[in-house]
C-alpha positions in Angstrom: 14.4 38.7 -0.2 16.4 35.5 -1.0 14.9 33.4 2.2 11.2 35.1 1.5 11.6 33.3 -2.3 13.3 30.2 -1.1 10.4 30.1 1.4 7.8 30.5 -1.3 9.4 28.3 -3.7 9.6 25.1 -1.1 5.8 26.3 0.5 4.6 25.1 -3.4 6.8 22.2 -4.4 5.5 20.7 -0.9 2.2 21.9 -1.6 2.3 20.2 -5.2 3.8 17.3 -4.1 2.8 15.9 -1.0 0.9 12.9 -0.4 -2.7 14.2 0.1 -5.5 12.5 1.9 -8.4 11.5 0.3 -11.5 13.3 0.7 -13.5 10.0 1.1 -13.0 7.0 3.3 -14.2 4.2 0.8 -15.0 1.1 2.6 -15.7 -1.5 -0.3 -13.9 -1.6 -4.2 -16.2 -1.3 -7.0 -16.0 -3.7 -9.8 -13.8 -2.1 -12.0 -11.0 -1.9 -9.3 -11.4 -5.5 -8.5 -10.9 -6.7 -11.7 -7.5 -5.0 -11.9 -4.8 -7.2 -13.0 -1.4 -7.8 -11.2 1.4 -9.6 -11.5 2.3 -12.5 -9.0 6.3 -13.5 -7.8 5.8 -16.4 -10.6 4.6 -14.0 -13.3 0.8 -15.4 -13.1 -1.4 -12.4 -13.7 -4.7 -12.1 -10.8 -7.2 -9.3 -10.4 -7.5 -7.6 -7.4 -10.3 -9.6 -6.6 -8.5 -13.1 -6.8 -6.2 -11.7 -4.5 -8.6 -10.5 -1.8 -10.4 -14.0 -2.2 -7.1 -16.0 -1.0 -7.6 -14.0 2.0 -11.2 -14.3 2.9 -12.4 -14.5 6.2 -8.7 -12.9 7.7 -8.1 -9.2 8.3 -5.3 -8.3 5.7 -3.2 -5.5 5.3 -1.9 -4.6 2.0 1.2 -2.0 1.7 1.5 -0.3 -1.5 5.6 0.2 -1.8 8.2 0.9 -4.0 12.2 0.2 -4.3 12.4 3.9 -5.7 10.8 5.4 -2.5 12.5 6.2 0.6 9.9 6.3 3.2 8.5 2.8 1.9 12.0 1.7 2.6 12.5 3.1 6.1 8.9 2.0 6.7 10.1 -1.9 6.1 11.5 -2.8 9.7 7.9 -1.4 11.5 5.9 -3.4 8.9 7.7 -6.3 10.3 7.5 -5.1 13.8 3.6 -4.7 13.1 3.3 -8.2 11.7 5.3 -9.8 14.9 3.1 -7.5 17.1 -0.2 -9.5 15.2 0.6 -12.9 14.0 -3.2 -13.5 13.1 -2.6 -10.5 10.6 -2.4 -11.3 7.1 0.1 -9.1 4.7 0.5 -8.4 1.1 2.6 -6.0 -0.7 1.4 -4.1 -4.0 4.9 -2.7 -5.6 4.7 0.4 -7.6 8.2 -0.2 -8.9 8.8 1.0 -12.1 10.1 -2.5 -14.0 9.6 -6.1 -13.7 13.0 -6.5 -12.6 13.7 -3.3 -10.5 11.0 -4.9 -8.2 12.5 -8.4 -8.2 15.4 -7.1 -7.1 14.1 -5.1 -4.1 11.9 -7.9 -3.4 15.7 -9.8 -2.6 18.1 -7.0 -1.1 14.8 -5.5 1.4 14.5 -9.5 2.6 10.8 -9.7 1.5 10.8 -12.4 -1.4 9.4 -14.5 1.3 6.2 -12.5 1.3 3.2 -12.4 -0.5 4.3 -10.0 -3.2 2.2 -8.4 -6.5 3.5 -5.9 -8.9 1.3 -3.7 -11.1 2.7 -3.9 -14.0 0.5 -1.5 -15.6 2.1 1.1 -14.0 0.8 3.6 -10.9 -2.5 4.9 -13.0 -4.8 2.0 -13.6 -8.5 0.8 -12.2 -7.4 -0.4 -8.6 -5.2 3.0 -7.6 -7.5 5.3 -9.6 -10.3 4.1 -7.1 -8.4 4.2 -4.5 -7.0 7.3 -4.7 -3.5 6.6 -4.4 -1.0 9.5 -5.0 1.8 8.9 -2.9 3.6 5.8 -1.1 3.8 3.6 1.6 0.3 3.5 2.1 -1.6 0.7 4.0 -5.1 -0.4 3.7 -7.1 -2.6 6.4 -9.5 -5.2 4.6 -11.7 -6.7 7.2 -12.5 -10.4 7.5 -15.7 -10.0 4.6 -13.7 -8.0 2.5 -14.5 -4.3 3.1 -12.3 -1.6 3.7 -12.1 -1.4 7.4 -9.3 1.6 7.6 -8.6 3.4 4.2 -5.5 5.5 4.5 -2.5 5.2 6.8 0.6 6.0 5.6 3.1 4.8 8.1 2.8 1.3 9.4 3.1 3.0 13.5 0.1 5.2 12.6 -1.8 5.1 16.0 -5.3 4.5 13.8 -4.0 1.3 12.3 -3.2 -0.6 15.2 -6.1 0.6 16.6 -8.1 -0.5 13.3 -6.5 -4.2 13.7 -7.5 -4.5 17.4 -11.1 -3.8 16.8 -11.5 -6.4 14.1 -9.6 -8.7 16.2 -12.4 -8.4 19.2 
């Protein structure tokens, strides 16, 4: 009886709590998510869309983390290996960290300072993640070289569909 309820008991805490898929595959941001703000390295605030705009005509990946998360953690050394396996491969990172200085921190002991790195500091619910639909990190979106969404959801930077994603905007 005690395994059947520890069974039952772990069945709904993973069922609660586990990153799900979205039910869509958006492939362009509505206006609202665009206009997002987030915080630059420096502390100048950008929207979304000034973001995207540095980045026009490159494919871009951008890989919402956070210090506080594990997996985005472990997932660190393959987003490297991905970016050495695809130099012409632009990168940002979109922390989720819970303070200003939590993530300044990680951005210095994880070696990624060097990066292009934003912060929300409106916290994980606003306009740009709402749209999204982003309930769980790492999580990587493709932007193709115009700007749409060319692969929506990964959640490992060795996902199979990625790679394959990059290749086919490459060509």
């Amino acid at each position: 009886m005690k395994k059947i309820f520890s069974f039952l008991i772990l069945f709904i805490f993973c069922t609660i709590f586990a990153q799900k898929v979205p039910q869509v595959n958006k492939t362009e941001f509505s206006k609202e998510a665009l206009a997002q703000k987030i915080t630059s390295q420096n502390g100048k605030k950008l929207s979304v869309s000034e973001v995207l705009k540095m980045h026009e005509g490159k494919i871009l990946i951008i890989d919402f983390w956070a210090s506080w998360c594990r997996d985005c953690i472990l997932a660190l050394p393959s987003t490297k290996e991905l970016k050495e396996n695809n130099p012409e491969i632009e990168f940002v990172y979109f922390s989720l960290d819970r303070s200003h200085e939590q993530w300044k921190k990680a951005l210095e002991k994880y070696n990624i300072a060097d990066q292009e790195n934003y912060w929300f500091d409106e916290g994980w619910k606003n306009n740009f993640n709402n749209y999204i639909d982003l309930n769980w990190v790492p999580r990587f979106i493709v932007i193709d070289q115009k700007g749409a969404i060319a692969n929506y959801y990964s959640i490992n930077p060795k996902d199979p569909e990625l790679q394959k994603t990059l290749n086919s905007l490459k060509n």
